[in-house]
C-alpha positions in Angstrom: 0.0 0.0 0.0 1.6 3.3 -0.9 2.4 6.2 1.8 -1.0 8.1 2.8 -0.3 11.5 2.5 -1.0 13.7 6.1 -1.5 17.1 6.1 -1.4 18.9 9.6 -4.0 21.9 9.5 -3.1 24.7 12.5 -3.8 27.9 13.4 -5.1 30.3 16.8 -8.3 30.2 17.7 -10.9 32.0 15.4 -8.2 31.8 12.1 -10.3 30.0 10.3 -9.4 26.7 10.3 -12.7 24.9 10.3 -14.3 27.2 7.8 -11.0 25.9 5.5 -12.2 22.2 6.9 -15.9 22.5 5.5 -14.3 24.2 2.3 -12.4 20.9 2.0 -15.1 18.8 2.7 -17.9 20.1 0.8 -15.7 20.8 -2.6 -15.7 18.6 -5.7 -12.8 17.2 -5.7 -13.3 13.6 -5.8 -10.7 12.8 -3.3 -11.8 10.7 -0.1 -10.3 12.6 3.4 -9.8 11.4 6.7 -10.1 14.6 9.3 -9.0 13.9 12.4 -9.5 16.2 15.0 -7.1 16.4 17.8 -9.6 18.6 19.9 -10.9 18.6 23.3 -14.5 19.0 22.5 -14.2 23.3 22.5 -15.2 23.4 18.5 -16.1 20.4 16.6 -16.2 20.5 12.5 -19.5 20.7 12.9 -22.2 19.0 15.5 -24.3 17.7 13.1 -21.3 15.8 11.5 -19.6 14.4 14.5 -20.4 12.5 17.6 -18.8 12.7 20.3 -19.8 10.9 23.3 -17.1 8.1 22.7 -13.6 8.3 23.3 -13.6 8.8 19.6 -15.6 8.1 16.9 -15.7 7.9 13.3 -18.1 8.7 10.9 -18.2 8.3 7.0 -20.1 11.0 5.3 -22.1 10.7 2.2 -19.2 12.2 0.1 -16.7 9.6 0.7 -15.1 11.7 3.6 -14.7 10.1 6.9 -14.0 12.2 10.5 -13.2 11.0 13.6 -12.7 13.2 16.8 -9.5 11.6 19.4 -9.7 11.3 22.9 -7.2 9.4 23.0 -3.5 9.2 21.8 -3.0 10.1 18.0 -0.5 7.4 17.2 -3.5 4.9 17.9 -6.0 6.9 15.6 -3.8 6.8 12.8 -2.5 3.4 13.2 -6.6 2.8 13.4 -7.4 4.1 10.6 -4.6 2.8 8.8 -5.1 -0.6 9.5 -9.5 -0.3 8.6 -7.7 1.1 5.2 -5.3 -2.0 4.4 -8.8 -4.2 5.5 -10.9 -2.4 3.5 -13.3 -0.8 5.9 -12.9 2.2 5.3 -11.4 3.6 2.0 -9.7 7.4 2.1 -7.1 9.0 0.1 -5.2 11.2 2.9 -5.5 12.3 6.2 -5.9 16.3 7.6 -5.2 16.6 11.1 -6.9 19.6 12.5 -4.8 20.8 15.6 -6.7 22.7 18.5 -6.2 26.6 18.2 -3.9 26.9 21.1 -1.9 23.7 20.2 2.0 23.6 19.2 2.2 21.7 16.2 5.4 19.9 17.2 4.2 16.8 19.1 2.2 16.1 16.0 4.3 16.2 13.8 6.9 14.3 15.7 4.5 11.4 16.1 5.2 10.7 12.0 8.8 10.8 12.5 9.2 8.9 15.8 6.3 5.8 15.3 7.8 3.3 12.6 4.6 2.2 12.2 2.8 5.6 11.5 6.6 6.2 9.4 5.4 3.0 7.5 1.8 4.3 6.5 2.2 7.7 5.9 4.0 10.3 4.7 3.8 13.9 6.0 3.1 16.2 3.5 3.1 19.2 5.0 2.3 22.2 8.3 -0.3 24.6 6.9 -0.8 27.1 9.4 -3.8 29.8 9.3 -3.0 33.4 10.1 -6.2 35.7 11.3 -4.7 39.4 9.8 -7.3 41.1 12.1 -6.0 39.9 15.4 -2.2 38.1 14.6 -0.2 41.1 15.7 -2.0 41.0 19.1 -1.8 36.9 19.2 1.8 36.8 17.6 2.4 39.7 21.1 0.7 37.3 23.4 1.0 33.8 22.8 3.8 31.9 22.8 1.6 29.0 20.7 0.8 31.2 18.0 4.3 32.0 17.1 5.2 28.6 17.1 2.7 27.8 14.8 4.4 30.1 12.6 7.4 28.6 13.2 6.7 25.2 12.7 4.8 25.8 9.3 5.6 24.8 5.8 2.5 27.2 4.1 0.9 30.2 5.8 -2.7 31.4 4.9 -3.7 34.9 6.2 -7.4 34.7 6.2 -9.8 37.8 7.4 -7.6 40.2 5.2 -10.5 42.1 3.8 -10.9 43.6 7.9 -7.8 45.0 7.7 -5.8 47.7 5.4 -3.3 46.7 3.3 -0.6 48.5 4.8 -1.2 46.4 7.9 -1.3 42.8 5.4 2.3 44.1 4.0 3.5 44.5 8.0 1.8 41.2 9.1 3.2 39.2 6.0 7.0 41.2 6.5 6.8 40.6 10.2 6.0 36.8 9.2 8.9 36.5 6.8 11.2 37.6 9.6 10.1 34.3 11.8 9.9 31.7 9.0 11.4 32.7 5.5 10.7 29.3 4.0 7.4 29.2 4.3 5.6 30.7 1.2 1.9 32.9 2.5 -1.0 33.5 0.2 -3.8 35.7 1.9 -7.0 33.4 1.7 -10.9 35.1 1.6 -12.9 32.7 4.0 -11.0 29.6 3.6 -12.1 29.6 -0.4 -8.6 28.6 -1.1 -7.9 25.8 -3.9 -7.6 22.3 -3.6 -4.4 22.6 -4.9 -2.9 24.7 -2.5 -3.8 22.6 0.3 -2.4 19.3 -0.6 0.6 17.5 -2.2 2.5 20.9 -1.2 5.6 18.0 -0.2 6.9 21.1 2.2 7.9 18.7 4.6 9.6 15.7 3.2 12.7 15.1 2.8 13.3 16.8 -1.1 16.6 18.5 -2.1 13.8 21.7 -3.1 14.5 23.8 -0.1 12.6 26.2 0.6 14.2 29.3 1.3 13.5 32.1 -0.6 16.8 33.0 -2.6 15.7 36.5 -2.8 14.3 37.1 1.0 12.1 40.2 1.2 14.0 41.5 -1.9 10.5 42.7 -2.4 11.1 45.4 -0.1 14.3 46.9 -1.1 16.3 44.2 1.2 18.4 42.4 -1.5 19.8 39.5 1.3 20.2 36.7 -1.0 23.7 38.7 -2.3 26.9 36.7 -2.4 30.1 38.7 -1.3 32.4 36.7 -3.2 33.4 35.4 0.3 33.4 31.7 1.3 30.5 31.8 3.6 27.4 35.0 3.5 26.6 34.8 6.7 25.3 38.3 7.1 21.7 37.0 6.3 20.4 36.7 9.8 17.0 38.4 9.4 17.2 38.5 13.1 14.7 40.6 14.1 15.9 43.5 11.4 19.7 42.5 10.7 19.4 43.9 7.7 23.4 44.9 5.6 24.9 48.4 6.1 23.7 51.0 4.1 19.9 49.0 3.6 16.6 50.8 5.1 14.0 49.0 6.2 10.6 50.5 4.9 8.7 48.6 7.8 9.0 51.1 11.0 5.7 49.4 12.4 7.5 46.4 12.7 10.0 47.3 15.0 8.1 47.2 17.8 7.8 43.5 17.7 10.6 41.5 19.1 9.4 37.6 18.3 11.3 35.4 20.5 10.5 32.5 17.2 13.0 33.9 14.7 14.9 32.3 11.8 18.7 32.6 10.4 20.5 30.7 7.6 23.6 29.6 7.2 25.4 29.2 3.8 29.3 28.1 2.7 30.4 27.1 -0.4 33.2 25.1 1.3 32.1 21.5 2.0 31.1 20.2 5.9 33.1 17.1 7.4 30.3 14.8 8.3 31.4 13.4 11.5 32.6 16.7 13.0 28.8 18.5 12.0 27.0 15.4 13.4 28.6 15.6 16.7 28.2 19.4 16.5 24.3 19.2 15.6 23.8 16.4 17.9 25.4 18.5 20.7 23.0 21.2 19.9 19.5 19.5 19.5 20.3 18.2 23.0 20.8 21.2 24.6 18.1 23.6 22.5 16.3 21.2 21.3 12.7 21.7 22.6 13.7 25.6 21.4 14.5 24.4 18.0 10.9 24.4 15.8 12.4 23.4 12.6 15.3 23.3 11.0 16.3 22.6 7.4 19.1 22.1 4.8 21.1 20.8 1.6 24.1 20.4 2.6 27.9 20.2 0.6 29.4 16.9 2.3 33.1 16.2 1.6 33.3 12.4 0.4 30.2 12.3 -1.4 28.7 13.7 -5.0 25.4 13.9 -4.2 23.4 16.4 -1.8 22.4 15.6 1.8 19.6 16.6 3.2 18.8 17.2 6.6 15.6 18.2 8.8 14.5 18.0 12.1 11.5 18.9 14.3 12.4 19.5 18.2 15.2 17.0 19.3 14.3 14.5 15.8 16.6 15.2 13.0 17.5 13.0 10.0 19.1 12.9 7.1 19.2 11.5 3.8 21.1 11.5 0.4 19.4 13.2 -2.2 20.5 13.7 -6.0 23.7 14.0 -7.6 25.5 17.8 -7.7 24.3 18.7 -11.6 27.4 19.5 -13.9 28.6 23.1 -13.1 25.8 23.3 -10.3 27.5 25.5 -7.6 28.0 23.2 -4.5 26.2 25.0 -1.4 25.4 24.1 1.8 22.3 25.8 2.9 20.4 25.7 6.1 17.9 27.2 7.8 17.2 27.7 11.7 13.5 28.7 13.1 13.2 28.5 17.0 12.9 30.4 20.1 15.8 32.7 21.2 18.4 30.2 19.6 22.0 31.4 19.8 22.5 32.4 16.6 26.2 33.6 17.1 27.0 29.7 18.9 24.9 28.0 16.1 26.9 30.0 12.7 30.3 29.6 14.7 29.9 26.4 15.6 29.3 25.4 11.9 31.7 27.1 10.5 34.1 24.9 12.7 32.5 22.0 11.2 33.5 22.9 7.1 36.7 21.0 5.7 
């Protein structure tokens, strides 16, 4: 049976992520979807649709689409519904995990990386994470959650857009850049967003496409993605507003903000030695570990003539080899950090000591 592809749906409360749901639900779009809602009862899909007295429940709906609420652990639900799938009682395509509104994403998502069983059925496809433009700036302030939820995501929607001036949308969407740059956000009008946007995305597996975008809020004057001509460009910190002498910043608004979830990247031309940047990442993921969101990168090995690519959620990193350097592809490393108050300056040092 091939992988079933999981998408994780998340987002603070009142974003708009069961408005997205029914969208999903009630379109014609011939697939068959498991939702599984990790809740605790405080906003169900929709009453009519689910039941809820029992630990958890699943119901198939006359479109093909099944739900289920967990009380429970949701390892079991997914190895439950994995195994009805391989028996043929139940028959979807893919799973949607809807996340409660004040819920850090990371414990889900570790559950695909850390179950070999779940590992074996499914494949994650991707973190979409729902941003309300009315209230973010006030949520991003006061919850830790809902910056994580930045953090941790691989697309960002910013629904409720027509509330709020566009000057404000440019802010919210710079100030969101600045906490994860490889996420790519579309603003959404009440959750009509296509089918297409939603799923196969493939933001979270292991591919050598990684998304950081080479020309980081170029848009607004910042051109970050410059090489010096030096070995290593590591002035691209986009920590907080780390922007190169002699650039302006055209967003004042946003200087009030100091996220503690922020994001840097690291890039060398010269090629890492494998055993020295394993120790050195496996040092760091024990100590900052529960800091680190996500972290992501192709990385130049010495010894080998193919990429390596590495990710990790929290203290679970792997790594893989992905496809041969092309012929007169320039070899980079690239990586990028997203976490809470991570020490940058330890982190870029600590990898430059790890390059041949």
């Amino acid at each position: 049976m091939s992988l079933i592809p999981a998408t994780i749906l998340t987002g603070f409360l009142g974003s708009g992520k069961t408005t997205l749901l029914k969208r999903v639900l009630n379109e014609a779009h011939g697939q068959k979807i498991a939702i599984i809602e990790n809740e605790f009862g405080e906003e169900n899909i929709d009453n009519d649709i689910l039941v809820t007295e029992t630990k958890e429940q699943i119901v198939q709906m006359s479109n093909g689409c099944i739900c289920c609420t967990i009380r429970e652990d949701l390892r079991e639900t997914l190895q439950l519904l994995a195994a009805k799938k391989r028996k043929g009682l139940l028959d979807f395509d893919r799973v949607v995990i809807e996340t409660t509104g004040l819920a850090d994403p990371g414990p889900v998502a570790q559950t695909f990386f850390m179950d070999d069983e779940i590992a074996e059925s499914y494949l994650l496809d991707s973190i979409l994470t729902l941003v309300d433009a009315k209230h973010a700036d006030q949520q991003l302030d006061d919850r830790q959650e809902a910056r994580r939820q930045v953090g941790f995501a691989d697309q960002i929607f910013i629904s409720k857009t027509d509330l709020v001036g566009k000057d404000e949308v440019d802010a919210l969407m710079h100030r969101l850049k600045h906490m994860n740059p490889r996420a790519p956000q579309q603003a959404v009008h009440f959750g009509e967003v296509p089918i297409k946007d939603v799923f196969d995305l493939r933001g979270f597996n292991l591919n050598a496409k990684l998304e950081i975008d080479p020309d980081f809020l170029k848009e607004d004057g910042h051109d970050h993605a410059h090489a010096h001509g030096h070995d290593h460009d590591h002035d691209h910190g986009h920590e907080g507003h780390d922007h190169a002498p002699g650039e302006h910043c055209d967003h004042p608004h946003h200087h009030a903000h100091d996220d503690d979830v922020k994001s840097f990247v690291f890039r060398s031309e010269r090629p890492f030695d494998a055993a020295k940047l394993e120790d050195f990442l496996g040092a760091i993921v024990n100590i900052y570990g529960p800091r680190m969101l996500r972290y992501k990168g192709v990385l130049h090995m010495q010894g080998t003539e193919r990429k390596v690519i590495f990710q990790g959620v929290h203290q679970l990193m792997g790594s893989d080899l992905g496809p041969a350097w092309a012929e007169g592809e320039q070899r980079l490393s690239k990586m990028v950090f997203i976490g809470i108050e991570l020490p940058k300056d330890i982190l870029l040092q600590g990898l430059e000591q790890c390059l041949v």
